[in-house]
N, C-alpha and C positions, 0 to 999 in steps of 0.2 A: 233396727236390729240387723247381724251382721247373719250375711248366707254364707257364708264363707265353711267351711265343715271344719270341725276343730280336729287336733291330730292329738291322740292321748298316746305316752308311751305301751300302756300296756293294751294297746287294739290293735299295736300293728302286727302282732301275730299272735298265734295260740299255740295249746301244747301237739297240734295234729298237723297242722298247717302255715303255711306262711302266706296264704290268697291277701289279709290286708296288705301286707305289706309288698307284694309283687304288683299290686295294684296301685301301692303309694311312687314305689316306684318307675313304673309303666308313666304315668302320671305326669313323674318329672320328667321322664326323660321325651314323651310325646308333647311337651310345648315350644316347640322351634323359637316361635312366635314372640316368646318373652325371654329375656333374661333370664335365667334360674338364680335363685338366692342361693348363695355358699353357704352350707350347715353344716360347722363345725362341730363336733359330737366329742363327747369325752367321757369313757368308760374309767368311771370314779369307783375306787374300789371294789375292782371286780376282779374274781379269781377266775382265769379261763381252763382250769382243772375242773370245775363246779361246770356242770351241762351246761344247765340253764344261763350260766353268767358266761360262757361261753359263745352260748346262743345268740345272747344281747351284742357281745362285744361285737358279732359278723354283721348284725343287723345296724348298727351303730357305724362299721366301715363300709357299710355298702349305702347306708343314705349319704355320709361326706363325700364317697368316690364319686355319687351320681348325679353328685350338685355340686361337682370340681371344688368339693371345699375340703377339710381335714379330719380325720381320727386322730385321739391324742388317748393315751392312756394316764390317769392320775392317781396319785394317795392321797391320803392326809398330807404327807411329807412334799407333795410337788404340785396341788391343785393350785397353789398361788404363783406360777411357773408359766403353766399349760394358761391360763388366763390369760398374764400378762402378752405372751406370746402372741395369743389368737388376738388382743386387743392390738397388738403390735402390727399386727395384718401377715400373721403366721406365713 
């Protein structure tokens, strides 16, 4: 069985706080030690007039910033774009 602690999107914060997710980040950014995996994140149809999809879209650029990887924003219309891209080694 695997110890490793799984990361579900909706644990890394709540409607009061952000403690998961300052701690996920805290996390990355304290292992000198290893390489950090680049996560590419991609805010798929989200309106950032709507709070909460706003909320996601920051949460979304601050774990690519802090694993030197990328934010992309997508639609229907350009999700096979932002793929290709990131497959491309963005």
């Amino acid at each position: 069985m695997n110890n490793r602690s799984k990361i579900k999107p909706d644990t890394l914060t709540d409607d009061e706080n952000n403690t998961a997710l300052d701690q996920l980040l805290q996390k990355i950014r304290s292992s000198p030690e290893r390489k950090p995996v680049r996560i590419f994140t991609i805010g798929y149809a989200l309106n950032p007039k709507v709070q909460e999809e706003a909320a996601a879209l920051e949460i979304l650029k601050q774990i690519a910033a802090v694993t030197e990887g990328q934010f992309f924003e997508a639609s229907p219309d350009t999700i096979r774009k932002v793929l290709e891209k990131i497959i491309e080694g963005a």
